[in-house]
Biopython code that builds the backbone (N, CA, C, O; Angstrom):
import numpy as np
from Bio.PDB.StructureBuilder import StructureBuilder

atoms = [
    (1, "UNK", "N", (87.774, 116.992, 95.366)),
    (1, "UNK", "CA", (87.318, 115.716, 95.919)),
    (1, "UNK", "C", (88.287, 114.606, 95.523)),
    (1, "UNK", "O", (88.685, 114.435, 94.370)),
    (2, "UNK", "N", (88.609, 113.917, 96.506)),
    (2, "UNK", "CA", (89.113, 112.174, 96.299)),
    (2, "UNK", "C", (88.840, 111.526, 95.457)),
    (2, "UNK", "O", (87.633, 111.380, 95.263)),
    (3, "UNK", "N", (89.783, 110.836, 94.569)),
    (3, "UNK", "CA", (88.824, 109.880, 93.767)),
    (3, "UNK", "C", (88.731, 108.802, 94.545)),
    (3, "UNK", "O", (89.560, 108.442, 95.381)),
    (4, "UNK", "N", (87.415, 108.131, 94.189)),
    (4, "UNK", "CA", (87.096, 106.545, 94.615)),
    (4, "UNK", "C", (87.317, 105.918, 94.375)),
    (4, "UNK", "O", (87.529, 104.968, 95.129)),
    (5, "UNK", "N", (87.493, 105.872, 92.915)),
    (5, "UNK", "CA", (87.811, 104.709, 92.222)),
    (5, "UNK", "C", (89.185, 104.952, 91.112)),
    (5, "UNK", "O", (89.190, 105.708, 90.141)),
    (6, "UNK", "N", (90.069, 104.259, 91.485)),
    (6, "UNK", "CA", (91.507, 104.752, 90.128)),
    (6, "UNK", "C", (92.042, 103.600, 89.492)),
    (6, "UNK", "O", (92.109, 102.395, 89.738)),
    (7, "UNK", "N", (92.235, 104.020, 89.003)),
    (7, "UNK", "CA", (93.304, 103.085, 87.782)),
    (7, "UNK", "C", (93.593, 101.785, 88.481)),
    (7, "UNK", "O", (93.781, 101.994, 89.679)),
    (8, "UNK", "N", (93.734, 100.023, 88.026)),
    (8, "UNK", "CA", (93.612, 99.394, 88.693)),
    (8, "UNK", "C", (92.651, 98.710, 89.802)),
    (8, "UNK", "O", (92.460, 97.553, 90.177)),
    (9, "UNK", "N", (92.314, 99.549, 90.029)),
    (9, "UNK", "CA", (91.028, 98.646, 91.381)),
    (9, "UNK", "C", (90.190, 97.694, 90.557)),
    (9, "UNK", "O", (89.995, 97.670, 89.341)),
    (10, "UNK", "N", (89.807, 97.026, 91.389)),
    (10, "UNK", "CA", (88.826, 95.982, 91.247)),
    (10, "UNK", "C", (87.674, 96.249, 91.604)),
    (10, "UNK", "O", (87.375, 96.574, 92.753)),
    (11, "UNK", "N", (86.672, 96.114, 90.399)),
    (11, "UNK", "CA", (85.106, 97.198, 90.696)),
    (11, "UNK", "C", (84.039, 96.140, 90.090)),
    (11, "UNK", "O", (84.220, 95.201, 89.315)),
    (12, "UNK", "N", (82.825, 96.637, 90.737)),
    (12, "UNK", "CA", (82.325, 95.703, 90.080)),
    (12, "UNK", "C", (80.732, 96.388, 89.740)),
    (12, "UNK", "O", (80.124, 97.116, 90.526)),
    (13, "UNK", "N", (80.154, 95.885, 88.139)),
    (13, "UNK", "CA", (79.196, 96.681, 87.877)),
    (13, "UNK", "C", (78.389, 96.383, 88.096)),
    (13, "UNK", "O", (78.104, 95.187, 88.143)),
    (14, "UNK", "N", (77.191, 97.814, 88.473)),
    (14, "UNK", "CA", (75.817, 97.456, 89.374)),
    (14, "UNK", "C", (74.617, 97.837, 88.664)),
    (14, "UNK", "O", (73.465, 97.594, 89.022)),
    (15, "UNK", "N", (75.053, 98.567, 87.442)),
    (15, "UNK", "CA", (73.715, 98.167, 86.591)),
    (15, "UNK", "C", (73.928, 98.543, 84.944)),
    (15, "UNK", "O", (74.952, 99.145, 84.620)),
    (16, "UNK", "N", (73.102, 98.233, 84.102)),
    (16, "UNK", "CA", (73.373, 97.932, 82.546)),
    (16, "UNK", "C", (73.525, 96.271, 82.191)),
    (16, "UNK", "O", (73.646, 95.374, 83.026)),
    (17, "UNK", "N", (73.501, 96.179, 81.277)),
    (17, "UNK", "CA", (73.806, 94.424, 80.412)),
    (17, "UNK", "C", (75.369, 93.827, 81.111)),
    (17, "UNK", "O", (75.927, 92.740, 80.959)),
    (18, "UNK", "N", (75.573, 94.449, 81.524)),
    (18, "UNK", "CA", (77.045, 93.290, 82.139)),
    (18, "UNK", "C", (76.721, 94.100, 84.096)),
    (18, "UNK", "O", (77.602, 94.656, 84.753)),
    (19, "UNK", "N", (75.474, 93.921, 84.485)),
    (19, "UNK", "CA", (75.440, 93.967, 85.588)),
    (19, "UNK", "C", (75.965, 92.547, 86.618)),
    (19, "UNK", "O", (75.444, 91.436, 86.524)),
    (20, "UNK", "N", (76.942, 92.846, 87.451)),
    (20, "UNK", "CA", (77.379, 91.971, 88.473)),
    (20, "UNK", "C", (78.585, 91.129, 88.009)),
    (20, "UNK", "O", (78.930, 90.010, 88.389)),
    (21, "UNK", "N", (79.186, 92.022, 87.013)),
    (21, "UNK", "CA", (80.237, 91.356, 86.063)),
    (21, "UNK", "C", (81.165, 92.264, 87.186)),
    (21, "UNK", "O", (80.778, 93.222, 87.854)),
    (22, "UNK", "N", (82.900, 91.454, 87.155)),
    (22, "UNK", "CA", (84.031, 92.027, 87.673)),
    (22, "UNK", "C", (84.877, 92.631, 86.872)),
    (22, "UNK", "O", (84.734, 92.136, 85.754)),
    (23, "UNK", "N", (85.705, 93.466, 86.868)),
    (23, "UNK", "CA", (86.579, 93.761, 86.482)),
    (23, "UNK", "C", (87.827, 94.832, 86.934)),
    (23, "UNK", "O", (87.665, 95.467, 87.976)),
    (24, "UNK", "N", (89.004, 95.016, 86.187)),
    (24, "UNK", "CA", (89.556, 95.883, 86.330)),
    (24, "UNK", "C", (89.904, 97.014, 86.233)),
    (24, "UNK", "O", (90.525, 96.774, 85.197)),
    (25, "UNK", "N", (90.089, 98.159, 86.390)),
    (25, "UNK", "CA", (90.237, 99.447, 85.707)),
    (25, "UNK", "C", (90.891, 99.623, 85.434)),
    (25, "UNK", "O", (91.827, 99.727, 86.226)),
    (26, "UNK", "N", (91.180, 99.921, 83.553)),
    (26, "UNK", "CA", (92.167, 100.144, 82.843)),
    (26, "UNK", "C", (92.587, 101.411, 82.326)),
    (26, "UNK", "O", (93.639, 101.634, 81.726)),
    (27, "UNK", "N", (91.630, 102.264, 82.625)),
    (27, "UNK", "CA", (91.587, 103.526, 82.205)),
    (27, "UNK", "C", (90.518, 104.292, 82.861)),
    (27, "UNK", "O", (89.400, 103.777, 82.855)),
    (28, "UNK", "N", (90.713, 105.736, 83.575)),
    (28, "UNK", "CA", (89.706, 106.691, 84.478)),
    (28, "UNK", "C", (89.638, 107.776, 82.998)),
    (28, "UNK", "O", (90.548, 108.329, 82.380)),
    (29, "UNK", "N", (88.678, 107.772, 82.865)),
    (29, "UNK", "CA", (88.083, 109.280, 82.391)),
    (29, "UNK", "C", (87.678, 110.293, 83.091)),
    (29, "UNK", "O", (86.471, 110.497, 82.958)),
    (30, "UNK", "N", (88.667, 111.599, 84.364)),
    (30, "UNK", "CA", (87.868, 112.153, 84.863)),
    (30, "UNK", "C", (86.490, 113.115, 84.061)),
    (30, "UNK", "O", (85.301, 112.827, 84.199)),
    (31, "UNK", "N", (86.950, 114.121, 83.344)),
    (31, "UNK", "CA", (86.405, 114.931, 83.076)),
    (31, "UNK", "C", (84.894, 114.085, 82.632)),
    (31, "UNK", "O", (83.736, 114.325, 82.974)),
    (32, "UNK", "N", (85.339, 113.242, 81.926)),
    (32, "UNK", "CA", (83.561, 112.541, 81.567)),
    (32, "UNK", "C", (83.118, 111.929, 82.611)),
    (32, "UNK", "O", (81.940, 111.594, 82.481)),
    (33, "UNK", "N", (83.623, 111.629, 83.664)),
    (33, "UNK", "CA", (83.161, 110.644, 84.815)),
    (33, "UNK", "C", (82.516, 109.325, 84.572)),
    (33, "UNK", "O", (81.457, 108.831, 84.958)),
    (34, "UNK", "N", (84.028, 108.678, 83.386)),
    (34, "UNK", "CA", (83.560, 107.394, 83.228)),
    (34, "UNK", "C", (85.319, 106.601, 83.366)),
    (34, "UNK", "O", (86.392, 107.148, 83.620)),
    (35, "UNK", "N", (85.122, 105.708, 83.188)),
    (35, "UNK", "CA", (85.816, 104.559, 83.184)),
    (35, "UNK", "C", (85.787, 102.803, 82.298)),
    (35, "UNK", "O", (84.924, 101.931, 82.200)),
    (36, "UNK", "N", (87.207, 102.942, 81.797)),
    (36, "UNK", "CA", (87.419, 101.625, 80.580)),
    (36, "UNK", "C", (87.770, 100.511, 81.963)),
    (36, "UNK", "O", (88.776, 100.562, 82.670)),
    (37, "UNK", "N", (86.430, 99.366, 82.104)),
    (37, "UNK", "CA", (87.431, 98.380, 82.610)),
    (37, "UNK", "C", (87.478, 96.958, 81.890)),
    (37, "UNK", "O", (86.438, 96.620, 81.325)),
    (38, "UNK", "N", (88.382, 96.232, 81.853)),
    (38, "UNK", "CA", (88.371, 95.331, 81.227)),
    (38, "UNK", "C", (87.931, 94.151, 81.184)),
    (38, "UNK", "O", (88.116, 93.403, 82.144)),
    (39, "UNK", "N", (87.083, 93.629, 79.776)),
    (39, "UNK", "CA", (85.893, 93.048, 80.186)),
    (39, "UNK", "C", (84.852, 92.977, 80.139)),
    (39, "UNK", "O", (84.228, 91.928, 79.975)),
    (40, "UNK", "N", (84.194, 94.524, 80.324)),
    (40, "UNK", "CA", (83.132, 94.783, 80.639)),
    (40, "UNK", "C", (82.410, 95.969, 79.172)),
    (40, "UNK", "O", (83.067, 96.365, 78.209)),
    (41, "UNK", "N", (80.921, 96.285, 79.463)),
    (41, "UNK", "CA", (81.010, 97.060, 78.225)),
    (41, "UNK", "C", (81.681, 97.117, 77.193)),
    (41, "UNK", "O", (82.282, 98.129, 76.833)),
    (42, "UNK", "N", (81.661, 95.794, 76.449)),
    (42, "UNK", "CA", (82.050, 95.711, 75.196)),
    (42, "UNK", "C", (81.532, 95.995, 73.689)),
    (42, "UNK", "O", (80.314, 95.864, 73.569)),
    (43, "UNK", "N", (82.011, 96.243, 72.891)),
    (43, "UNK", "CA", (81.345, 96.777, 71.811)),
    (43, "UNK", "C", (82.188, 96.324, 70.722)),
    (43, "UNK", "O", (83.406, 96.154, 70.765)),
    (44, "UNK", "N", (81.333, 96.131, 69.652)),
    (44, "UNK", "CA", (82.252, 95.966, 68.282)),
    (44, "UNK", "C", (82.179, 97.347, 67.294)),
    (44, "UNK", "O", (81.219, 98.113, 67.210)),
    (45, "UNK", "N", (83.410, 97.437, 66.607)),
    (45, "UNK", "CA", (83.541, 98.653, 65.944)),
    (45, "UNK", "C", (84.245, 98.150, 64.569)),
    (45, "UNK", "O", (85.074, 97.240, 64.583)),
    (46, "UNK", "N", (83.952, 98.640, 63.694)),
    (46, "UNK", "CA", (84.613, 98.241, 62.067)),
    (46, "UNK", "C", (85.680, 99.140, 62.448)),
    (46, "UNK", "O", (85.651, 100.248, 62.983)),
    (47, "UNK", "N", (87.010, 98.113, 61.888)),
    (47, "UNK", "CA", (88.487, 99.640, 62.142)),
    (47, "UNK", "C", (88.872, 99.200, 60.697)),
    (47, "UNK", "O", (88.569, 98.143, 60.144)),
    (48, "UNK", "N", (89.556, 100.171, 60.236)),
    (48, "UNK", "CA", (90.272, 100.190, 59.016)),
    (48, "UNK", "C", (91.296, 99.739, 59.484)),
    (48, "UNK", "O", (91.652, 99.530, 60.644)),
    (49, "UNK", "N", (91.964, 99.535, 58.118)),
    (49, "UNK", "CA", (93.324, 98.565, 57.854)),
    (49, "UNK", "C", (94.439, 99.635, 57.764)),
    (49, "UNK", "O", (94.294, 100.466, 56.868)),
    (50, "UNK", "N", (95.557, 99.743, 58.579)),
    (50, "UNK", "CA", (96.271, 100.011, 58.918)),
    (50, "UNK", "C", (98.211, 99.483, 58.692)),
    (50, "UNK", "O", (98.336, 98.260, 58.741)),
    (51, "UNK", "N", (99.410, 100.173, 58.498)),
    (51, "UNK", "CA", (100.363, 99.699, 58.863)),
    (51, "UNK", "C", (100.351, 98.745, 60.141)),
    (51, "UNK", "O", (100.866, 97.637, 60.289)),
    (52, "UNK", "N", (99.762, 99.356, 60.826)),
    (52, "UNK", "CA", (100.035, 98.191, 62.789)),
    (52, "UNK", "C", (98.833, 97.715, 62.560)),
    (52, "UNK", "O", (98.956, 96.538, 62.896)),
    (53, "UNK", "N", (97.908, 97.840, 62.259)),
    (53, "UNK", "CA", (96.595, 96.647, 62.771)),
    (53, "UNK", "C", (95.774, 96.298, 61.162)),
    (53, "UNK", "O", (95.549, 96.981, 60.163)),
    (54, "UNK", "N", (95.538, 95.080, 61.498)),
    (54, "UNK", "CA", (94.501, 94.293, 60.181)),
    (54, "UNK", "C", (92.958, 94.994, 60.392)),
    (54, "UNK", "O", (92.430, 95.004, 61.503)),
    (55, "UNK", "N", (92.298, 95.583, 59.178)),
    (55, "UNK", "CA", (90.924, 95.817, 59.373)),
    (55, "UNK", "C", (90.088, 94.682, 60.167)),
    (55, "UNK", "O", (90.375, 93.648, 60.769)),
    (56, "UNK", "N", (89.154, 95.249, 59.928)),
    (56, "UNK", "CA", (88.125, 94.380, 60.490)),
    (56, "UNK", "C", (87.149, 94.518, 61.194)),
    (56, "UNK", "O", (86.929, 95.725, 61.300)),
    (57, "UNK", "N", (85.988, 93.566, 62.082)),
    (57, "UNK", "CA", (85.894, 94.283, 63.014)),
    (57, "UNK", "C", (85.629, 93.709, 64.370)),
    (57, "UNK", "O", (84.872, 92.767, 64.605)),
    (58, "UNK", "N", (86.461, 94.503, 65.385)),
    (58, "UNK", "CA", (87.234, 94.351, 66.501)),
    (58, "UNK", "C", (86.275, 94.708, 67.143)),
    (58, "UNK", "O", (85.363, 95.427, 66.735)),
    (59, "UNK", "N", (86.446, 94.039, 68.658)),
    (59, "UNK", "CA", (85.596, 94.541, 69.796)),
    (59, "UNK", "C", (86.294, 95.117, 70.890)),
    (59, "UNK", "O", (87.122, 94.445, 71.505)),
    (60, "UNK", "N", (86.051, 96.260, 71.186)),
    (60, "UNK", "CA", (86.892, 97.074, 72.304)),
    (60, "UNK", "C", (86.036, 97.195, 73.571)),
    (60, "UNK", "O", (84.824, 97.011, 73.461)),
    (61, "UNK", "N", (86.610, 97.513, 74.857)),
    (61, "UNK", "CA", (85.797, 98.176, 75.815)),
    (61, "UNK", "C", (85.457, 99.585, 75.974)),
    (61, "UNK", "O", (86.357, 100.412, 76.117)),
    (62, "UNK", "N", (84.087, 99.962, 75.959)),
    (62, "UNK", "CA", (83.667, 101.165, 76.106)),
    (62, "UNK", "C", (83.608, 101.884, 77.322)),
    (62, "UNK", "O", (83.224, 101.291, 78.330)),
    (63, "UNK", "N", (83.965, 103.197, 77.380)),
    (63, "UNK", "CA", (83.482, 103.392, 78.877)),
    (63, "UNK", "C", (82.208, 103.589, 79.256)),
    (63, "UNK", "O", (81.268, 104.093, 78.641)),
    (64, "UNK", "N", (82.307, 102.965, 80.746)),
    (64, "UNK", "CA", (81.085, 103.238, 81.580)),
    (64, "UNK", "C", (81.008, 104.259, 82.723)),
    (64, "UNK", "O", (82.036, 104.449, 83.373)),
    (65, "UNK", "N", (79.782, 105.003, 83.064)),
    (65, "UNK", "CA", (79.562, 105.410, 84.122)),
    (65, "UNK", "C", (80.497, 105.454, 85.019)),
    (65, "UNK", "O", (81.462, 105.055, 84.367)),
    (66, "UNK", "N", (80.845, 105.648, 85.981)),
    (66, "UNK", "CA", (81.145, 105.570, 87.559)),
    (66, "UNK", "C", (80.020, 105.106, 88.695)),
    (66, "UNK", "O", (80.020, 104.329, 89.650)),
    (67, "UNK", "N", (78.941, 106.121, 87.992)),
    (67, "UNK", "CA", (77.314, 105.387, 89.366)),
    (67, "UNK", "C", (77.142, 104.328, 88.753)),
    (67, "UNK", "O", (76.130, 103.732, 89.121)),
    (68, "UNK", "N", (77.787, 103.780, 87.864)),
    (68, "UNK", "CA", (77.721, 102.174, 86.913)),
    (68, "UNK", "C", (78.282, 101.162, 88.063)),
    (68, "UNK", "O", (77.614, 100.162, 88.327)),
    (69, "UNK", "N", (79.707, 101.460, 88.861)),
    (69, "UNK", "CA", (80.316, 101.226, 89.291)),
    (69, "UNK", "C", (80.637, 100.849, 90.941)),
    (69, "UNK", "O", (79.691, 101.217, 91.637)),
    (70, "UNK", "N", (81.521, 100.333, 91.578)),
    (70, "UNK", "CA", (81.256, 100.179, 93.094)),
    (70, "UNK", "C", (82.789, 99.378, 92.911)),
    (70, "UNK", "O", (83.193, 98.721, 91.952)),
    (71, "UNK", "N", (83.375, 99.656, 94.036)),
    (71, "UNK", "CA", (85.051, 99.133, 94.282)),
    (71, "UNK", "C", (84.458, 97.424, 94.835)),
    (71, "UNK", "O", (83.536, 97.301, 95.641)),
    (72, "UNK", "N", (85.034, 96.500, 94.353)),
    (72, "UNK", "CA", (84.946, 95.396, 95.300)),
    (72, "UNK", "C", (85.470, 95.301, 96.194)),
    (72, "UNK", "O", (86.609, 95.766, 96.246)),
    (73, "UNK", "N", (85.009, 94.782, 97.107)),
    (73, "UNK", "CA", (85.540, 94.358, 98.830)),
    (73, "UNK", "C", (86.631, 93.733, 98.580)),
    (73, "UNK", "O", (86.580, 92.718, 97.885)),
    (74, "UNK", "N", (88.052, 94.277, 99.173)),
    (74, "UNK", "CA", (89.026, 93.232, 99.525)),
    (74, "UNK", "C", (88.800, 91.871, 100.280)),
    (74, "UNK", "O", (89.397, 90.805, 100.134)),
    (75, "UNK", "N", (87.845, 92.179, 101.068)),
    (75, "UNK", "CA", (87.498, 90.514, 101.440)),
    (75, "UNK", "C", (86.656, 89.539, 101.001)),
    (75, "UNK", "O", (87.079, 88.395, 101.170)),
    (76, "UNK", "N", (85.588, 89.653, 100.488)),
    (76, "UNK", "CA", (85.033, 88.746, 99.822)),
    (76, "UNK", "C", (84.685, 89.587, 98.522)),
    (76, "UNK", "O", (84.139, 88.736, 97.820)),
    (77, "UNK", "N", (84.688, 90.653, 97.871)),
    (77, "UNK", "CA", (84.429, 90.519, 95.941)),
    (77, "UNK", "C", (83.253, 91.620, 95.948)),
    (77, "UNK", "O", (83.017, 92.296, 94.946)),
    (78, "UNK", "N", (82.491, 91.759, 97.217)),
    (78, "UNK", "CA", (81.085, 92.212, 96.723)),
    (78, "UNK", "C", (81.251, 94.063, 97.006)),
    (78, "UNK", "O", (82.042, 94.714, 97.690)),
    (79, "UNK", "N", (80.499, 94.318, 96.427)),
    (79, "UNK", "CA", (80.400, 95.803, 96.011)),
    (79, "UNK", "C", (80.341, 96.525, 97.491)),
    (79, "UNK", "O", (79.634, 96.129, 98.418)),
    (80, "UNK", "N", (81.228, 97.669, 97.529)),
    (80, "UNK", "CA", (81.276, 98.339, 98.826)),
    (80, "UNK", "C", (81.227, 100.061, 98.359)),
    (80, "UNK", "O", (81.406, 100.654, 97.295)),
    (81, "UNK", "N", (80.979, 100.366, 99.378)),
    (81, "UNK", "CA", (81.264, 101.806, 99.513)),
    (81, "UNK", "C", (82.465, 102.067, 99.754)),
    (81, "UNK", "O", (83.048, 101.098, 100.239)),
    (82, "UNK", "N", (83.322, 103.302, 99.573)),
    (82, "UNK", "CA", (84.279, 103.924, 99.910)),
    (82, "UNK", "C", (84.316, 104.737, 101.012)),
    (82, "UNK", "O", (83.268, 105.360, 101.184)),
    (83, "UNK", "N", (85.330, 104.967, 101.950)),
    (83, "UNK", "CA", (85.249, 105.928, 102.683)),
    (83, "UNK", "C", (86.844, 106.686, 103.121)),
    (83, "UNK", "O", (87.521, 105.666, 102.995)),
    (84, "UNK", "N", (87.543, 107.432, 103.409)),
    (84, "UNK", "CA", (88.635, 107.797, 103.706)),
    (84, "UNK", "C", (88.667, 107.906, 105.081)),
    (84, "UNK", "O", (87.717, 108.084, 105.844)),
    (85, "UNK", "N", (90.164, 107.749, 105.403)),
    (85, "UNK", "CA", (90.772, 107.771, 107.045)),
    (85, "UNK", "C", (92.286, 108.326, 106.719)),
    (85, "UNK", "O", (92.978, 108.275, 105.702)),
    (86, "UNK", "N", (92.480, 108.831, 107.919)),
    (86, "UNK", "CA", (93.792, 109.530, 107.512)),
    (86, "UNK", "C", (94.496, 107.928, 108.606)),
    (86, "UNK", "O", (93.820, 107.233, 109.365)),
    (87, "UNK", "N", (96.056, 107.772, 108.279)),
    (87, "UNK", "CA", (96.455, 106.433, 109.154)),
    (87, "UNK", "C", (97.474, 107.466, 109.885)),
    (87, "UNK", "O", (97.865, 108.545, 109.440)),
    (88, "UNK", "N", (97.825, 106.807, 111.215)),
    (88, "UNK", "CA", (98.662, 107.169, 112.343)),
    (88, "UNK", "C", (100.465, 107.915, 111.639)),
    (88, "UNK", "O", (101.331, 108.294, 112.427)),
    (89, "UNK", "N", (100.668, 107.968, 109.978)),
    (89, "UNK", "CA", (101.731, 108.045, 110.287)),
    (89, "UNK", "C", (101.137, 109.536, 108.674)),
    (89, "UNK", "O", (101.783, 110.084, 107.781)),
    (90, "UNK", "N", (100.084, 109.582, 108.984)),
    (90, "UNK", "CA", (99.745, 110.880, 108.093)),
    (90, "UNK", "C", (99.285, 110.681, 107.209)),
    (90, "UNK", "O", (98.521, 111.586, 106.871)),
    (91, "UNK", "N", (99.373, 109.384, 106.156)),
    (91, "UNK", "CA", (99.237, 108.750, 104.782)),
    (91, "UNK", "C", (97.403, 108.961, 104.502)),
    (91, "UNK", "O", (96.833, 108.380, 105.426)),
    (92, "UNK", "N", (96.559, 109.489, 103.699)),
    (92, "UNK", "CA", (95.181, 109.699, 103.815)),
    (92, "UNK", "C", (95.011, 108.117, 102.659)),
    (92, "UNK", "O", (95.594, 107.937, 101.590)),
    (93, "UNK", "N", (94.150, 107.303, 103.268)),
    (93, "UNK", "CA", (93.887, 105.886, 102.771)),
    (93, "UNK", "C", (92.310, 105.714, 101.948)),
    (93, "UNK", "O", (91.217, 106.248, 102.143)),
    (94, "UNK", "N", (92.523, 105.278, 101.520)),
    (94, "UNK", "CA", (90.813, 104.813, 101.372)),
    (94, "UNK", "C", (90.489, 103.078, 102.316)),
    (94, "UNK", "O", (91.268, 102.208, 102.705)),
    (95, "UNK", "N", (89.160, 103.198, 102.372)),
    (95, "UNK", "CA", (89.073, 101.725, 103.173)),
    (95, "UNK", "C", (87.425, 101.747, 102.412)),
    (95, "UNK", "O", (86.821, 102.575, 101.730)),
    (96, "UNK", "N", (87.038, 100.079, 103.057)),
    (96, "UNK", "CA", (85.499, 99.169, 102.582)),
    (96, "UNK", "C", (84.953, 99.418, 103.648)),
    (96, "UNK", "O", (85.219, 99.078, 104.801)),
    (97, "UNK", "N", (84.016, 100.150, 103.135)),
    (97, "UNK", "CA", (83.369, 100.474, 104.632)),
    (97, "UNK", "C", (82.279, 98.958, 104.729)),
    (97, "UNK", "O", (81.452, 98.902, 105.639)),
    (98, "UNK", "N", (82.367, 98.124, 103.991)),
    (98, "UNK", "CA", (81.654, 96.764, 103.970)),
    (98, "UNK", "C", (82.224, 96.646, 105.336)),
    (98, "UNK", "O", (81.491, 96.767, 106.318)),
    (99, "UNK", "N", (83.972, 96.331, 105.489)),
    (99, "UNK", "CA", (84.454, 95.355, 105.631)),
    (99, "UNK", "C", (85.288, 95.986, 106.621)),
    (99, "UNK", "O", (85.717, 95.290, 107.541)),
    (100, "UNK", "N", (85.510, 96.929, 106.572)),
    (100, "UNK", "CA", (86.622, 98.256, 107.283)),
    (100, "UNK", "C", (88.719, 98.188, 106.941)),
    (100, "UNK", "O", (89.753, 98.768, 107.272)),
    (101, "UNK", "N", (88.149, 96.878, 105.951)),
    (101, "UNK", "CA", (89.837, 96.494, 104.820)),
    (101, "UNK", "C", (90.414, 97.936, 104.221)),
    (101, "UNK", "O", (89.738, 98.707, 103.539)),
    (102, "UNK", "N", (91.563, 98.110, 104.545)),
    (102, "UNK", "CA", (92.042, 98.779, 103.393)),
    (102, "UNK", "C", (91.872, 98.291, 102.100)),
    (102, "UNK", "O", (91.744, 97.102, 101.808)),
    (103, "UNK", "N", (91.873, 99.643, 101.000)),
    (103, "UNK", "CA", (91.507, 99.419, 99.937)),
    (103, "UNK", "C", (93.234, 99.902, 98.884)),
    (103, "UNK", "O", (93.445, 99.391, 97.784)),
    (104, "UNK", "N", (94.238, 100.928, 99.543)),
    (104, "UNK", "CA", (95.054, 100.831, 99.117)),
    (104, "UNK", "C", (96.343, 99.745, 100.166)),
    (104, "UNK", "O", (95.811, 98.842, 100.811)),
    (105, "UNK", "N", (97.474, 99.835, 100.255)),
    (105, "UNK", "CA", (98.142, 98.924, 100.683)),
    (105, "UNK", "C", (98.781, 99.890, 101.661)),
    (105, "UNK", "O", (99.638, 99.494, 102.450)),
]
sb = StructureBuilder()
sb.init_structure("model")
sb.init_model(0)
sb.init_chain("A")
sb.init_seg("    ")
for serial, (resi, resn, name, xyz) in enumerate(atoms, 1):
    if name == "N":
        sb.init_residue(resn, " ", resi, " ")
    sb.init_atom(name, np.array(xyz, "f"), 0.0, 1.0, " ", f" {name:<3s}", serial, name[0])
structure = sb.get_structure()
């Protein structure tokens, strides 16, 4: 299967404590079927003190879900479905089926 959602896109979350928040995707987890985007699902964690980093404690993004998730519309922001089309010169695309926008370029 296609992925829907990859690295980069602009998604936006549709349910949990940062519901209707935007963000980016910074990281796909397939095998867990989650995703780091930035921003969102945040958490604080005590880290030890390190050569490269000062202890303390830091807040990172956790991953979320994917059914957490929904690509935003290239045209106005709001949560769409995905759908695939193959284009006239062979290239297989994704598009908003909101909006019928391409979703890659």
């Amino acid at each position: 299967m296609a992925a829907k959602i990859k690295k980069g896109d602009k998604v936006v979350v549709l349910a949990g404590r940062d519901r209707g928040r935007n963000g980016e995707v910074i990281r796909m987890l397939p095998t867990e079927q989650r995703a780091l985007v930035r921003g969102v699902n945040m958490v604080r964690r005590h880290q030890k003190q390190s050569a490269q980093s000062e202890g303390g404690i830091i807040s990172k993004e956790a991953p979320i879900h994917l059914s957490n998730l929904a690509i935003a519309d290239p045209k106005d922001g709001k949560a769409t479905r995905v759908g695939f089309k193959f284009l006239d010169d062979g290239r297989k695309v994704r598009f908003a089926k909101r909006s019928g926008d391409l979703i890659d370029g």
